[in-house]
C-alpha positions as CSV (number, residue, x, y, z in Angstrom):
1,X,-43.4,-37.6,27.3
2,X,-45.3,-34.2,27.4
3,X,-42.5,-33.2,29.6
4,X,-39.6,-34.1,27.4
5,X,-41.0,-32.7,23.9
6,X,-41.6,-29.2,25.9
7,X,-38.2,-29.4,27.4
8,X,-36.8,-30.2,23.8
9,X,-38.9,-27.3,22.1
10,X,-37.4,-25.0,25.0
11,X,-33.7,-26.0,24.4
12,X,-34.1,-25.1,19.9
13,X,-36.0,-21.9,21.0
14,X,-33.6,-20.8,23.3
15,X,-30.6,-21.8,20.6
16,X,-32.2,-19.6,17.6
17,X,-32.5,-16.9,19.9
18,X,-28.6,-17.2,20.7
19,X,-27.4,-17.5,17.0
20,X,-29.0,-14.5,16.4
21,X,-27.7,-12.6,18.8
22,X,-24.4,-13.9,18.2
23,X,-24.8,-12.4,14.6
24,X,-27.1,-10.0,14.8
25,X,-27.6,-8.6,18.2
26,X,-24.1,-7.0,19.4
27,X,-22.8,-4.1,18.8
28,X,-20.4,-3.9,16.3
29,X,-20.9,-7.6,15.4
30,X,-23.6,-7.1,12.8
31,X,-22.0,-8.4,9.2
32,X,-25.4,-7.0,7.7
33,X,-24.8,-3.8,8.9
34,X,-23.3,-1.3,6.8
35,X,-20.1,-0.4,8.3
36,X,-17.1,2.7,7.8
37,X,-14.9,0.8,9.3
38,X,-13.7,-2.9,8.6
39,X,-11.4,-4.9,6.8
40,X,-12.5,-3.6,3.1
41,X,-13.3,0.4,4.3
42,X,-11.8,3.4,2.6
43,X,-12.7,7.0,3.6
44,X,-16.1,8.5,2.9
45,X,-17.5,4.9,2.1
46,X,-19.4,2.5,4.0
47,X,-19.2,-1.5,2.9
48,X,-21.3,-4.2,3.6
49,X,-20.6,-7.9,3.0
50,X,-24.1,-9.8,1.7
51,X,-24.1,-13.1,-0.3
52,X,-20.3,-12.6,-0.9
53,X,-20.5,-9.9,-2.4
54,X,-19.7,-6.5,-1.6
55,X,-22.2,-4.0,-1.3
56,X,-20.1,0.1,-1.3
57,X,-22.3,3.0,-0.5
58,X,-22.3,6.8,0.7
59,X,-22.6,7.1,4.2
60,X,-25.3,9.8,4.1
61,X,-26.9,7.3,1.3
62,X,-27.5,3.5,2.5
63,X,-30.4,2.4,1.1
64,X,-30.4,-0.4,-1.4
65,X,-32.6,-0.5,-4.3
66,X,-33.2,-2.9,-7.2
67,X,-32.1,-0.8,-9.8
68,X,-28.6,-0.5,-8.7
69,X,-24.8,-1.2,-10.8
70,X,-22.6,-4.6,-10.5
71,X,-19.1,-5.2,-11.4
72,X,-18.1,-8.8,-11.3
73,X,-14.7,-9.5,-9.4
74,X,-14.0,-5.6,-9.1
75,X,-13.8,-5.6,-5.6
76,X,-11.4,-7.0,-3.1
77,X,-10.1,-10.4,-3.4
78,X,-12.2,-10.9,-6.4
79,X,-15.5,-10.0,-4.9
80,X,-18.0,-8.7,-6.8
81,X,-19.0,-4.8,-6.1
82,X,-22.2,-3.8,-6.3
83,X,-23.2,0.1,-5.5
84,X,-26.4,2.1,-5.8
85,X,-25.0,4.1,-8.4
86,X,-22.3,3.9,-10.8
87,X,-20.4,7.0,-9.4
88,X,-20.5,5.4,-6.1
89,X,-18.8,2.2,-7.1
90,X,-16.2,3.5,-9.5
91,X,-15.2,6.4,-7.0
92,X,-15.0,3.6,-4.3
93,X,-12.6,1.7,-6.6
94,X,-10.9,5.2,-7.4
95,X,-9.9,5.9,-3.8
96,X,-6.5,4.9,-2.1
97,X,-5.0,6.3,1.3
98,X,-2.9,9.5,0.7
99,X,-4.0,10.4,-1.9
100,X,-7.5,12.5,-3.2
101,X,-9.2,11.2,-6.3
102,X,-12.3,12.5,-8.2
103,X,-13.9,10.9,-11.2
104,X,-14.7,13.3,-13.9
105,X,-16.4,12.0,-17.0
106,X,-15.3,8.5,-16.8
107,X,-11.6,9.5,-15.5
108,X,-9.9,9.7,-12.5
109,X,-8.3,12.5,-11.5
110,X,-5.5,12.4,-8.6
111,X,-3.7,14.7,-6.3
112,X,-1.2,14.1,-3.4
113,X,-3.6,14.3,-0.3
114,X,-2.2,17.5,1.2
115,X,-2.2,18.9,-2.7
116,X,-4.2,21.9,-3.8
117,X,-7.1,20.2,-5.6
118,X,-7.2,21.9,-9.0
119,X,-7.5,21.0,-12.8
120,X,-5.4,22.3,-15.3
121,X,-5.4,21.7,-19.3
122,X,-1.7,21.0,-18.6
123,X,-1.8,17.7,-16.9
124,X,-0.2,14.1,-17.3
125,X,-2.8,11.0,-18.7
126,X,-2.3,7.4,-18.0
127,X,-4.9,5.8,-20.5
128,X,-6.3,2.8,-19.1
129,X,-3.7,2.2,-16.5
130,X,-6.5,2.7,-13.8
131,X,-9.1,0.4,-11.8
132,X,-11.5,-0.9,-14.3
133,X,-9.3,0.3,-17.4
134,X,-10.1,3.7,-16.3
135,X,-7.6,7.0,-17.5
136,X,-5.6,8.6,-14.5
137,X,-5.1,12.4,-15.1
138,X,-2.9,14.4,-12.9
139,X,-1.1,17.8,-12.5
140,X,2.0,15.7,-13.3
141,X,3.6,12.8,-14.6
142,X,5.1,11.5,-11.3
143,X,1.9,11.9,-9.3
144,X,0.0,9.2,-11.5
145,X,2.7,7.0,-11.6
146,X,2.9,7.0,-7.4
147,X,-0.6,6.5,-7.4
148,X,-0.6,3.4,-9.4
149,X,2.5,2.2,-7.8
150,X,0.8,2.5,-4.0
151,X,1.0,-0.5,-1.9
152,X,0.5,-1.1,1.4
153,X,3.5,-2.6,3.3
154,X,5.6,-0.8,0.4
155,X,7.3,2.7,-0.2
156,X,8.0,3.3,-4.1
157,X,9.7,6.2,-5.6
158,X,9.9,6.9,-9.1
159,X,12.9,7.9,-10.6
160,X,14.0,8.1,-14.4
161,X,10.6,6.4,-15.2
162,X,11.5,3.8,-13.0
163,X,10.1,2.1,-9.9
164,X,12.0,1.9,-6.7
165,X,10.4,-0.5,-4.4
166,X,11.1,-1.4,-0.9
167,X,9.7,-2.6,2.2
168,X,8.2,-0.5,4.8
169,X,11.1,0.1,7.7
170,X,13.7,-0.9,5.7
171,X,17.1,0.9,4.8
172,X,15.5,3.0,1.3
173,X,19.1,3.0,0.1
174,X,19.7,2.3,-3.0
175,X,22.8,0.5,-4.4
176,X,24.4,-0.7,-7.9
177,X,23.8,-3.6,-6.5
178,X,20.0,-4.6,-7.2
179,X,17.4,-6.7,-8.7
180,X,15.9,-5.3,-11.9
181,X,12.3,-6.5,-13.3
182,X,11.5,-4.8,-16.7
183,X,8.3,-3.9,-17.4
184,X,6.4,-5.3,-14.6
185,X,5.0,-2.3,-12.6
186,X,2.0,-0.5,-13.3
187,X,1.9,1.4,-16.9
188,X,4.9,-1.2,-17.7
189,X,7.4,0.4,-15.0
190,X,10.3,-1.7,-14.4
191,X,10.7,-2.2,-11.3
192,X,13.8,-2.3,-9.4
193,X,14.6,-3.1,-5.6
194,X,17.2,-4.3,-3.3
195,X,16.5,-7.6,-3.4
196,X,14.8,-10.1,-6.3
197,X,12.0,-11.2,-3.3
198,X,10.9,-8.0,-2.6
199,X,10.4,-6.8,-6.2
200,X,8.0,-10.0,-6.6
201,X,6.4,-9.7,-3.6
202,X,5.7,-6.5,-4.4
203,X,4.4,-7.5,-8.4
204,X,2.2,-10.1,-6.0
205,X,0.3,-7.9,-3.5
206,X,-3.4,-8.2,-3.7
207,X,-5.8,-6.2,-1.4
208,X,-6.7,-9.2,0.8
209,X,-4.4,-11.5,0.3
210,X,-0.6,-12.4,2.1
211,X,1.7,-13.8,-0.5
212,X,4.8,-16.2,0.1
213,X,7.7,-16.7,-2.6
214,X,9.0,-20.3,-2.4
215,X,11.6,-21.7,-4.9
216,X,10.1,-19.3,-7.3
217,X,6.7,-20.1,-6.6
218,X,4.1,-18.1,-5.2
219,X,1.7,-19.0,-2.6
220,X,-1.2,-16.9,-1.7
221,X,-3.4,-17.0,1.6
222,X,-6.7,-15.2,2.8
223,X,-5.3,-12.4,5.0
224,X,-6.4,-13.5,8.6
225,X,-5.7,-16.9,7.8
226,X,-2.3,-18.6,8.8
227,X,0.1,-18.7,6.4
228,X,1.3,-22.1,6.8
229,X,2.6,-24.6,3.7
230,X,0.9,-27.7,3.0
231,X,1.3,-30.5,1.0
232,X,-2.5,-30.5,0.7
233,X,-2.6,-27.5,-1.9
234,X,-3.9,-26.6,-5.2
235,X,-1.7,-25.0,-8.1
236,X,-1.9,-23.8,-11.1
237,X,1.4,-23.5,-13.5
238,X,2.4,-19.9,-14.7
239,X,-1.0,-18.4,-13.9
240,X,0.5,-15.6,-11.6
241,X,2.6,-12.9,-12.1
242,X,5.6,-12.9,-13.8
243,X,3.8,-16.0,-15.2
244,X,5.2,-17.7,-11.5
245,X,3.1,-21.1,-10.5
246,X,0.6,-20.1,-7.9
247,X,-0.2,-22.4,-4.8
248,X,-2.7,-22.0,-2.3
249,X,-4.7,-24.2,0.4
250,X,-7.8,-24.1,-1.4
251,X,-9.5,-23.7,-4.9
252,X,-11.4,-20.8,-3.5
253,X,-8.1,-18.5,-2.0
254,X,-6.3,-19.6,-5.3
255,X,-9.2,-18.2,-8.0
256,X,-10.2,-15.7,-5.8
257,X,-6.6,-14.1,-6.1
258,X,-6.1,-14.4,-9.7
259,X,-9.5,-12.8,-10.8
């Protein structure tokens, strides 16, 4: 009997000891580790994920501390941010690739990434089109606009006040021929593209998220995750964009997409 409880007591020892190195103990597998790279890093920022929520820090500056800000569903895929300092998390929001952003006074400022950073009284201002409601100032008026129109998977031009949208590696020529949706870009652009699914694709990117239009409804799935239809779904009528019915596998992908 002595011999089967020790052999027992052995077996769970040994088991903790490989969960946590399964987690914990190899490199580059630590998810409590702050981390510059990953699915939700942006240049000069390191993340880490804790209790769901995500945690955006300096990289010279990774200690955590009590006294520190929250913004509910600010991050990606609805997560709540949470940062040291306020500065931290709103220039974290701020940033986007190919492009350099600053936050002066509560506003973020933007330049074209291989721009000449400078201020000028004469300069373009977006109120509250930004992350967070924020103002966008820049040099000009076509520089804020690209920088709210940026999407991954997309290129976008803006011409006339308009949006051009199409996909990455397709033929960026335009035609008479086209779908027009007004008022549904960022700062109320109207968007317009070659086709009607890749202007509501486009209106349905979310950081995180891979989006499907299907007889004019839009399903959303976890990026990672395989982006098969089910029968086995929840929806919820005109909730999405373009006030489009959105479907997803799960409760949890579905709210998390349209916070």
């Amino acid at each position: 009997m002595r011999t089967v409880t020790t052999f027992i007591l052995t077996l769970c020892i040994a088991f903790i000891f490989v969960g946590y190195g399964d987690g914990m103990g190899q490199e580059g597998g630590d998810p409590q580790k702050p981390s510059t790279s990953g699915p939700y890093a942006k240049e000069g920022f390191a993340t880490q994920i804790e209790d769901g929520r995500l945690w955006v820090f300096r990289p010279d500056k990774l200690e955590k501390s009590d006294k520190h800000v929250t913004y509910i569903a600010a991050g990606p895929e609805g997560m709540t941010l949470r940062s040291p300092d306020k500065e931290t998390a709103l220039a974290y929001l701020a940033a986007k690739s190919g492009f350099q952003t600053e936050i002066v006074d509560g506003r973020i400022w933007v330049w074209n990434k291989h721009d000449e950073k400078k201020f000028s009284d004469k300069h373009s201002t977006l109120i509250g089109a930004g992350p967070m409601g924020m103002t966008v100032k820049a040099l000009d008026k076509d520089t804020a606009l690209f920088y709210l129109s940026a999407k991954p998977g997309f290129i976008t031009q803006v011409e006339d006040g308009r949006l051009w949208v199409f996909k990455q590696g397709s033929d960026m020529k335009k035609s008479d021929k086209h779908a027009t949706l007004i008022g549904a870009g960022p700062a109320g652009m109207t968007i317009k593209a070659l086709d009607k699914d890749t202007a509501i694709q486009y209106v349905a990117h979310k950081e995180g998220f891979v989006t499907m239009v299907e007889d004019g409804r839009l399903w959303v799935f976890r990026e990672g995750v395989e982006t098969k239809l089910s029968d086995k779904h929840v929806t919820r009528i005109g909730a999405g964009p373009m006030k489009m019915t959105v479907k997803a596998l799960d409760k949890d992908t579905l709210l998390a997409y349209l916070r």
